[in-house]
C-alpha positions in Angstrom: -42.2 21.8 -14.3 -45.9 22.7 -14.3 -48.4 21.5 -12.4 -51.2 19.7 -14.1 -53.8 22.1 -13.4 -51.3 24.9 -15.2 -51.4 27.1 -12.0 -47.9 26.4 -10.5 -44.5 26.5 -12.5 -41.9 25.4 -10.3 -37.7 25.2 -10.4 -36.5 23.0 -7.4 -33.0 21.8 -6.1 -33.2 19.5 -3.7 -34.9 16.1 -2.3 -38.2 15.8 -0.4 -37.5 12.3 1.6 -41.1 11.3 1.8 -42.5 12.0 -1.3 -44.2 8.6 -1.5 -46.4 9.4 2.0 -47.5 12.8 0.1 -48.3 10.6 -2.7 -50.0 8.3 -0.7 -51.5 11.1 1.5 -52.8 13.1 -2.2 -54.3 9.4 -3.3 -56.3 8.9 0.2 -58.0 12.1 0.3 -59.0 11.6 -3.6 -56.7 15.0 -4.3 -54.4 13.1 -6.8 -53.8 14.4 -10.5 -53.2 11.4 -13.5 -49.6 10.9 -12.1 -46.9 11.2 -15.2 -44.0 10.0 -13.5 -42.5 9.2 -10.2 -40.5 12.7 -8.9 -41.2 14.1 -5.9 -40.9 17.8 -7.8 -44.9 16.1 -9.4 -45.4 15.4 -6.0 -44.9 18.9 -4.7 -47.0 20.2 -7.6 -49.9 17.9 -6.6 -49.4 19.2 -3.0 -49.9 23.4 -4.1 -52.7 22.4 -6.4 -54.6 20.4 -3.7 -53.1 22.2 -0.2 -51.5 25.6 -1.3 -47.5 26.1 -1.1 -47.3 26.6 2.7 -48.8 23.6 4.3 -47.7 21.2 1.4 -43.5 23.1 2.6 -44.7 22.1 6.1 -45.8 18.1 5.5 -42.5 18.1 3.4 -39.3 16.6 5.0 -36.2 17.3 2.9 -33.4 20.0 2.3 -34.5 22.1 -1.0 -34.9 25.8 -2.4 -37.9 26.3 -4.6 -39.0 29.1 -7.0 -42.8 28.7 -8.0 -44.6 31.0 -10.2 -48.5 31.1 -9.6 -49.9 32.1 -12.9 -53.4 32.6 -11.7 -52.3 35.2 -9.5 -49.1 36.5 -10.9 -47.3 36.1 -7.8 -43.4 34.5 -6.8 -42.6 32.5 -4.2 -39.6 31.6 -3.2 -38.8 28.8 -0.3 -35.8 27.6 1.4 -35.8 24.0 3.8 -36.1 24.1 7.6 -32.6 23.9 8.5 -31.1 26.0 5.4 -29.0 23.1 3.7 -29.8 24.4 0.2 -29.1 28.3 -0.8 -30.8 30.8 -2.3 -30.2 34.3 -3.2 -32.6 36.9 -4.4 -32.4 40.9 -5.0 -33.3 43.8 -7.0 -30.8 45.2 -9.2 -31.3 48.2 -11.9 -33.5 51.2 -11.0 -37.3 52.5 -11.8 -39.2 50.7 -14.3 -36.2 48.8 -15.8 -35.0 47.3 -12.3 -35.1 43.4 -12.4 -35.5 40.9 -9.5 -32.7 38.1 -9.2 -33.0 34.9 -7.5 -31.1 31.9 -8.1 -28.5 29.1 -5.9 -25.8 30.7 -6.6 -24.0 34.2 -6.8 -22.4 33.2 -10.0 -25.8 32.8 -11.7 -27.2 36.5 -10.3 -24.0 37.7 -12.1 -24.5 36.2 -14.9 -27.5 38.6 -15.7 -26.8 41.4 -17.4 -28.4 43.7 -15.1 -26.1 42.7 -12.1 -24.0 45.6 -11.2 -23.6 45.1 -7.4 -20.9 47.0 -5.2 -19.2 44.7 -2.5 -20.8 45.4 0.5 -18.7 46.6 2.8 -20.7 46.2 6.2 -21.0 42.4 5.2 -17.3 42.3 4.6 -16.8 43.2 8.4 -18.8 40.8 9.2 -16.9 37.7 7.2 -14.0 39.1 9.0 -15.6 38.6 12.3 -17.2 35.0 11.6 -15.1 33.7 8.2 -18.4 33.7 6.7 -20.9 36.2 5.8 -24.0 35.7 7.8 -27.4 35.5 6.6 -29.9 37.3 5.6 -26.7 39.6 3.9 -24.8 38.1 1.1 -21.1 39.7 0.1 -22.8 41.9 -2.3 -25.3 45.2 -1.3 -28.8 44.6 -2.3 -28.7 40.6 -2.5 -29.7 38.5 0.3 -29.6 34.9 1.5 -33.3 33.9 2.2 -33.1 32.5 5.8 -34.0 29.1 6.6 -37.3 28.0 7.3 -38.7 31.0 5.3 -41.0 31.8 2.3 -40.6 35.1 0.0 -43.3 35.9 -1.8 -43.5 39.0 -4.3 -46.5 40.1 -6.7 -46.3 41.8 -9.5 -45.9 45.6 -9.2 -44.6 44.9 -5.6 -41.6 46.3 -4.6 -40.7 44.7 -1.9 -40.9 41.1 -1.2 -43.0 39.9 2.2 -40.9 37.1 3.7 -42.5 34.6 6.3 -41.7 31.8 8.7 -43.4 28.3 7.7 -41.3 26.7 10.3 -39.3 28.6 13.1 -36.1 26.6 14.7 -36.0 29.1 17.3 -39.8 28.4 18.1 -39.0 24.6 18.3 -36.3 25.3 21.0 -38.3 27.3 22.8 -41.4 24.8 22.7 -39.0 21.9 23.6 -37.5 23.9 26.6 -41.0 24.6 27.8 -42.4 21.0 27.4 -39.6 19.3 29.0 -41.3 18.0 32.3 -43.0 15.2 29.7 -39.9 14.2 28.4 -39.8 10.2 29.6 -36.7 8.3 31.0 -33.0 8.2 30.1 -33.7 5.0 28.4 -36.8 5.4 27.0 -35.0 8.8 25.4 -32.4 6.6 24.1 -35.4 4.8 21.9 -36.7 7.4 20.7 -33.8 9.0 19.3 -32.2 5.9 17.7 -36.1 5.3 16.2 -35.9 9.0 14.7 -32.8 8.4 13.8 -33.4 5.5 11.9 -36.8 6.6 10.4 -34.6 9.9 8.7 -31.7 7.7 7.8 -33.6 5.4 6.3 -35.6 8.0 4.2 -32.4 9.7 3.0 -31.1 6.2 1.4 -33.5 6.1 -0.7 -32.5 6.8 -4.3 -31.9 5.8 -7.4 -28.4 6.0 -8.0 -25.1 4.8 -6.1 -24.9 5.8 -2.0 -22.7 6.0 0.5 -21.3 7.9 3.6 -18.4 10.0 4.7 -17.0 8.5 7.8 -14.5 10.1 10.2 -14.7 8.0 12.8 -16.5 10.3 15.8 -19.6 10.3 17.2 -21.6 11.8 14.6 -20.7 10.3 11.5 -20.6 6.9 13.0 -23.4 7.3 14.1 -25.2 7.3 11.1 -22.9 4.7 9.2 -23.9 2.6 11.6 -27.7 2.6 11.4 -27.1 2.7 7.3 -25.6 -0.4 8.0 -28.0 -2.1 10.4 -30.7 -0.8 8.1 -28.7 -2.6 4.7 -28.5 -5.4 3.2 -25.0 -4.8 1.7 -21.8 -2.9 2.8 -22.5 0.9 2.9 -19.7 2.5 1.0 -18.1 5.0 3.5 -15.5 7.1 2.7 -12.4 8.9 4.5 -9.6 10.9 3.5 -6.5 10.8 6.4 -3.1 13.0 6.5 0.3 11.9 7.3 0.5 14.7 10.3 -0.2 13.1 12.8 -2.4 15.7 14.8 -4.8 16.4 11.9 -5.7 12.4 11.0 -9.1 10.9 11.7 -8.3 7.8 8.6 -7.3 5.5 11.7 -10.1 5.7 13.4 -12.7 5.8 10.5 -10.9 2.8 9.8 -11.4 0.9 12.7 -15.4 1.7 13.0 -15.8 0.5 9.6 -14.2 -2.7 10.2 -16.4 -3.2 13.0 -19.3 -2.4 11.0 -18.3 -4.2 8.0 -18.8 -1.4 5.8 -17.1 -1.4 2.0 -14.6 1.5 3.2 -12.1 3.8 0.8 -9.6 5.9 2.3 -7.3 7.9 0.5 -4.2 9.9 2.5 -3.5 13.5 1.4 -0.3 14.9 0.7 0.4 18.9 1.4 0.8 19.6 -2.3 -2.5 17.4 -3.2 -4.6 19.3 -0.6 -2.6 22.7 -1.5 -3.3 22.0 -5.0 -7.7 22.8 -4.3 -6.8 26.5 -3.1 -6.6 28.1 -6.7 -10.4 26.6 -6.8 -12.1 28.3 -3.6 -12.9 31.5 -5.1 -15.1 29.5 -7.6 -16.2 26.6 -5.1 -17.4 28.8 -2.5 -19.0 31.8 -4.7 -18.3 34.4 -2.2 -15.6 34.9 0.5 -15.6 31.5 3.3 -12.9 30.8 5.1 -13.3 27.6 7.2 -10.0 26.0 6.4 -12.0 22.5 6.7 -13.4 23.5 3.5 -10.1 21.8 2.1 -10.2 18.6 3.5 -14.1 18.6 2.8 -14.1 19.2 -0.9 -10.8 16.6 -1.0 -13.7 13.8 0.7 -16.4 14.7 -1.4 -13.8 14.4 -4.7 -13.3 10.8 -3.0 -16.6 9.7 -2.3 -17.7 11.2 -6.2 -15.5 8.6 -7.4 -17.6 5.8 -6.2 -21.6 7.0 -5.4 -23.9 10.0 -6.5 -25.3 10.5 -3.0 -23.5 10.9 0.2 -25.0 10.8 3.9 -23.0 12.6 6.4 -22.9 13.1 10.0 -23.4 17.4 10.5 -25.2 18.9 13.0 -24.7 16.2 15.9 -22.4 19.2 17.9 -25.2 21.8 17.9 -28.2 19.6 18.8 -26.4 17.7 21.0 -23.7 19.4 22.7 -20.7 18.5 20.9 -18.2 21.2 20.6 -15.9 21.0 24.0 -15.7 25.2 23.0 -19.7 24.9 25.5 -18.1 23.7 28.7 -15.3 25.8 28.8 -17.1 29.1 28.3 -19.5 28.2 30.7 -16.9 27.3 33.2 -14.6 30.3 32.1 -17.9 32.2 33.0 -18.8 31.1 36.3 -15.6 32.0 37.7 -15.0 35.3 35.7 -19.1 36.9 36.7 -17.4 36.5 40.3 -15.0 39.0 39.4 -15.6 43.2 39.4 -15.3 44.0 35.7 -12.3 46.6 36.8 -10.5 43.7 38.4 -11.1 41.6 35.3 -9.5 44.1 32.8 -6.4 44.8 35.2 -5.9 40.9 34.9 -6.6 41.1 31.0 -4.0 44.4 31.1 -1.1 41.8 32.9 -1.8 39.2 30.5 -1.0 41.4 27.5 1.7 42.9 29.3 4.1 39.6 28.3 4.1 38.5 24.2 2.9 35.0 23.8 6.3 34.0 22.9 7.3 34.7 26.8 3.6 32.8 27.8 4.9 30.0 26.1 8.4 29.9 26.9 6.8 29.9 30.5 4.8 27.7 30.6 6.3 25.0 28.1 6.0 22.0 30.5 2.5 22.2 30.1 1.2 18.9 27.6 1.3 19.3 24.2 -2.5 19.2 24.2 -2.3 22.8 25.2 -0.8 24.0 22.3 0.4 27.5 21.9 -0.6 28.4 25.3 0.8 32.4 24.6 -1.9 33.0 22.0 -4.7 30.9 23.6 -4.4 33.4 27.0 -3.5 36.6 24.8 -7.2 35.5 23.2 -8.9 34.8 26.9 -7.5 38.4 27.7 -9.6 39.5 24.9 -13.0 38.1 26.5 -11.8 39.0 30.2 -14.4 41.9 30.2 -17.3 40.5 28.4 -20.5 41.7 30.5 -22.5 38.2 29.8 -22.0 34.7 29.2 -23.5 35.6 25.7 -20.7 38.4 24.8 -17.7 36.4 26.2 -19.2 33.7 23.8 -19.3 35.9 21.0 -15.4 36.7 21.8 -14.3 33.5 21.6 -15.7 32.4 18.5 -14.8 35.7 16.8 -11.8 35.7 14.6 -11.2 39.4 13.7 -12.1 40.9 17.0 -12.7 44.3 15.2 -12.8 43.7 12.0 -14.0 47.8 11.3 -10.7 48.6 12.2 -9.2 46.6 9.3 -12.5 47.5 6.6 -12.4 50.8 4.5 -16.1 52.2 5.0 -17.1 49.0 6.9 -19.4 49.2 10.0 -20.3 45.9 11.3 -23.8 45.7 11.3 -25.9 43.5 14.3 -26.5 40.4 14.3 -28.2 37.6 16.1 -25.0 37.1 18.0 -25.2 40.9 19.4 -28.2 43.5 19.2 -30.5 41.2 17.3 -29.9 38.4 19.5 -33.3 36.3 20.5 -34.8 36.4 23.7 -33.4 33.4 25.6 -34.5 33.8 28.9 -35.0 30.4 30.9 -32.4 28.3 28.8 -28.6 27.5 30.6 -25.7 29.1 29.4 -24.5 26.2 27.1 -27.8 25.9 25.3 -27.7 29.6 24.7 -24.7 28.7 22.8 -26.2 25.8 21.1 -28.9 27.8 20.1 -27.3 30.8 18.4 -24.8 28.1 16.6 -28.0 26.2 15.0 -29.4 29.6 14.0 -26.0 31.4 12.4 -22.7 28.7 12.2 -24.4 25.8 11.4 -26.3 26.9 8.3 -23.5 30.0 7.2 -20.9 27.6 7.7 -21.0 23.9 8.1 -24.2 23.4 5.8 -22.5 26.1 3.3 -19.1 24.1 3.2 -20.5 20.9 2.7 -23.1 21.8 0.1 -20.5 23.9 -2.0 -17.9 21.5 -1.5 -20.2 18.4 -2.7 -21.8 20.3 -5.4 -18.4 21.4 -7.2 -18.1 17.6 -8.2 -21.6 16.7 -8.8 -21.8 15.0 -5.5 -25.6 14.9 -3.5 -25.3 15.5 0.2 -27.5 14.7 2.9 -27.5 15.4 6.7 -30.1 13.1 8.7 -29.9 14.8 11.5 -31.0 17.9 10.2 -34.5 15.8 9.8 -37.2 18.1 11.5 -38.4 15.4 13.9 -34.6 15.0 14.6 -34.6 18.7 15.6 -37.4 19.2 17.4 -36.8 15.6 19.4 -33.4 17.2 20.7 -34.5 20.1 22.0 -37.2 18.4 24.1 -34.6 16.5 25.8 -32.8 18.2 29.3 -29.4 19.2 29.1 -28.5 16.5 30.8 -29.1 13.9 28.5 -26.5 15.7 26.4 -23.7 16.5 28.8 -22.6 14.4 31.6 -20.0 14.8 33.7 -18.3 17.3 31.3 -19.0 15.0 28.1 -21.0 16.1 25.2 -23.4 13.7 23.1 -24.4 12.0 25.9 -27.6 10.4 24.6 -26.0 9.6 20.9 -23.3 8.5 22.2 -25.7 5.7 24.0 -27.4 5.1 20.9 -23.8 4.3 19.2 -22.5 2.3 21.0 -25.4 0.3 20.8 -23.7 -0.5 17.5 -20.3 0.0 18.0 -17.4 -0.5 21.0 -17.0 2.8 23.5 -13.6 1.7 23.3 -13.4 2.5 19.1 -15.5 5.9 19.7 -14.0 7.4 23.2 -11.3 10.2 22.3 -10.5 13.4 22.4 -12.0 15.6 19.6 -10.1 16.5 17.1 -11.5 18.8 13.8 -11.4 18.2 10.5 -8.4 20.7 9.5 -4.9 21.7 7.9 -1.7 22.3 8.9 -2.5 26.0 8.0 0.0 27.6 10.2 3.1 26.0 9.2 1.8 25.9 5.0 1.5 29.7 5.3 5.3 29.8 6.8 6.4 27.3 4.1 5.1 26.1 0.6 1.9 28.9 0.9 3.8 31.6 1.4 4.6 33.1 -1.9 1.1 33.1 -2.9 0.3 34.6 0.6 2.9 37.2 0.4 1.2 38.3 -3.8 -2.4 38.8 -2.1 -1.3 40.4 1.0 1.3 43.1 -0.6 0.8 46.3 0.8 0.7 48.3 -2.3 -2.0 45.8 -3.7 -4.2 46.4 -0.5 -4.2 50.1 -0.9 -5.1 49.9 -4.6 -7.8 47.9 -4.3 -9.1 50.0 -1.5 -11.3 47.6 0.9 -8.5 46.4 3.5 -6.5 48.7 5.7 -2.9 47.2 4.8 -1.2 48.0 8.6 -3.1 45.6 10.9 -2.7 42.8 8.2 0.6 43.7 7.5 1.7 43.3 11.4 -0.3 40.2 11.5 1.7 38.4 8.6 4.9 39.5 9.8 4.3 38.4 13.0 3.4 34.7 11.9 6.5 34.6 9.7 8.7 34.9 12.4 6.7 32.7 14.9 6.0 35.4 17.2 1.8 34.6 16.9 0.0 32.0 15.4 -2.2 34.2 12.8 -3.2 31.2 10.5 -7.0 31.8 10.6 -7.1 35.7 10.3 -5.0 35.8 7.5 -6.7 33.2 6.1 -9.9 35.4 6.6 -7.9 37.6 4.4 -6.3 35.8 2.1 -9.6 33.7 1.0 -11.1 37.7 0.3 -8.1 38.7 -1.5 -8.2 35.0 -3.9 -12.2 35.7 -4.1 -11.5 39.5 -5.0 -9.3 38.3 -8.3 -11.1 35.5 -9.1 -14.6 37.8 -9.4 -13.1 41.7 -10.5 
């Protein structure tokens, strides 16, 4: 679309919430063109002509990526929203004068060019192995990036190389926040202002056009937002579930139960193996390069749901990051304050006697522990792994690493630094968990959770939107002291309060649980086959990225029970599907 003065030409995917206050902002300050319709890309357009591209990006609240071409001065610029919910990849390919410059959503468009030739990038290949993603700026090929979030790119003609800025910095607002918390008012009055923000953002993002609704699992998060979509409606929200007939890996009774208090119009469908089993061929495609969060079943299986009934679909992401969610926090911190009492050399004698008996004889030990524990064997052969981290930040990185060194298993591949290691922010003055909580907002939330949402929801035409990925939302949370999100060893204090305000502690007040598969015993059982064509040893060598031994002794291994492997050879497996799907 142009703009009306002819300067701007702009391609946009996305939603700006509060396109009608631009409008209403361009009208007051007599800046308005002859309006031709009623989008909020004409809005945008209006806001470059009459403010430029950066401060009309910063009044904007929304999740979107943007290409605009400025005709007067022949100049590109591409933008991607705060938070990163919406991709974009960009890159050179071809050489001298004939070399092009890509940029589009998704990898599958860049290769559709006829100048794409890129080689898979083996450095970002170790680092998928590391994190089941690959982390921004890299993308899975070499000389294509991921824009991060919150930045601009813009590139001139003759320029070679694109200068990328910040118009809005996450890690600034944390740092801000932290700084400014003395002026932070009382438990109560913080309670307000959160459920006001809350509302304001939720209320925004309901606004459309077409048919609306809201995934609901039935935790903190998601009802959460069902709930102030409801008190903010004057019908039943549509909410939507999907539940599993194992036991351990169903949410639907729960969901259930918060939207009969609610009174929301809810649809729940239960998932047998071979219906869930049945999205695997489609990953490769869905996901556009190698991800490996085996949620991203379950996810596209709700989205397929919701599709069925609305356009748009709210959902609750991002409540664990701002607000302290993941139980994964306390126990590293805990794990750390005892273990920095420790000499390192007596720490990696313990780590030593650990490893010295197979998980098989840990659990067959200790099998009167509760169930909850789980495999106890490979949970301490992974703590023996962390036992001589140097920091609270490295024994963090540990325990969220799934390959723990992935260049051993990567032909050529050296993983490069990242925020998480020699890159990592200064974080001086914030506690241990909100380190954490930091570095997840910066890399796992947007390379991961954003990622499988959007690519899940966009493979059946399905709009998602996170409210608490609202700026204000963002920048509230990280004014607020760490103890308005963690009391006596409980996460989400303060939206938690603002909940049950809504709805009973007694529906809400659990133990966690994810949003996963039974991937461990599908890989021993109806999985296996297809495991066993990707992972053959002869394939592996011919192809020439993977080192076929260490995956090899892994598989084995979780045949026989020995380990629980699920998730690195799922790592492996989702590269290998990816690998056919794209030669």
């Amino acid at each position: 679309m142009p703009s009306i003065t002819g300067r701007y030409v702009i391609v946009f995917n996305g939603e700006i919430y509060n396109h009608s206050a631009l409008r209403a902002q361009l009208e007051k300050e007599g800046r308005a063109p002859n309006w031709r319709g009623h989008s909020d890309t004409e809005v945008l357009l209006a806001g470059f002509d009459a403010w430029g591209i950066e401060r009309t990006l910063q009044q904007s609240i929304g999740m979107f990526a943007i290409a605009v071409w400025d005709v007067q001065s022949c100049t590109l610029v591409l933008a991607r929203d705060r938070m990163g919910e919406k991709p974009l990849y960009y890159g050179w390919q071809g050489q001298g004068a004939g070399a092009v410059f890509l940029f589009g959503s998704e990898l599958k468009a860049l290769r559709a060019h006829p100048m794409f030739h890129a080689s898979i990038d083996r450095h970002a290949l170790a680092l998928y192995l590391r994190h089941n993603y690959v982390p921004a700026p890299r993308s899975i090929y070499e000389g294509i990036r991921k824009l991060e979030p919150g930045c601009m790119l813009t590139l001139g003609m003759g320029q070679s190389e694109p200068v990328i800025t910040r118009y809005w910095s996450a890690l600034e607002k944390v740092l801000e926040g932290s700084a400014g918390r003395h002026q932070v008012c009382n438990p109560e009055q913080a309670i307000d202002q959160l459920e006001s923000l809350l509302k304001s953002a939720v209320s925004q993002q309901m606004m459309a056009d077409v048919p609306l609704g809201a995934f609901l699992s039935g935790g903190i998060d998601s009802s959460t937002i069902v709930a102030l979509m409801q008190a903010q409606s004057s019908r039943p929200v549509k909410t939507f579930t999907i539940g599993f007939h194992e036991k351990g890996y169903n949410e639907a009774e729960h969901a259930k139960a918060v939207a009969r208090h609610l009174g929301t119009d809810h649809t729940e469908l239960y998932i047998s193996p071979e219906q869930a089993m049945a999205v695997i061929p489609s990953l490769p495609r869905i996901y556009d390069e190698p991800f490996s969060d085996s949620s991203q079943i379950p996810t596209y299986l709700v989205s397929q749901l919701a599709r069925q009934h609305v356009t748009v679909s709210l959902s609750g992401d991002a409540g664990d990051e701002l607000f302290s969610g993941y139980t994964r926090y306390g126990m590293t911190a805990s794990m750390w304050s005892k273990l920095e009492r420790l000499p390192l050399p007596l720490r990696k004698i313990l780590a030593s006697s650990i490893t010295s008996l197979s998980p098989a004889a840990w659990n067959a030990l200790l099998g009167w522990l509760p169930r909850m524990w789980g495999r106890i064997g490979d949970k301490l052969h992974k703590g023996a792994g962390v036992l001589p981290s140097a920091s609270v930040d490295e024994l963090y990185h540990g325990l969220v690493s799934h390959w723990a060194d992935p260049a051993q298993v990567v032909i050529g591949g050296v993983e490069p630094q990242t925020l998480l290691t020699g890159l990592m922010p200064d974080l001086e003055g914030l506690e241990p968990v909100e380190r954490m909580m930091v570095l997840d907002m910066l890399t796992y939330l947007p390379d991961d959770i954003l990622t499988k949402v959007d690519r899940a929801a966009m493979a059946v035409t399905l709009e998602s939107r996170v409210p608490m990925l609202d700026h204000r939302v963002v920048e509230f949370a990280w004014q607020l002291p760490q103890s308005l999100k963690q009391r006596d060893g409980v996460g989400k204090w303060i939206l938690r309060q603002v909940l049950y305000r809504h709805v009973p502690q007694a529906l809400i007040d659990r133990p966690k649980m994810g949003f996963g598969i039974p991937l461990d015993s599908w890989l021993r059982g109806p999985l296996r086959d297809w495991a066993e064509a990707l992972l053959d040893e002869s394939r592996l060598r011919e192809e020439g990225y993977l080192r076929p031994e260490p995956i090899r002794r892994k598989w084995l291994e979780h045949q026989s029970g020995v380990r629980n492997w699920a998730y690195h050879l799922w790592d492996i497996l989702m590269f290998q599907a990816w690998l056919e799907e794209n030669k």
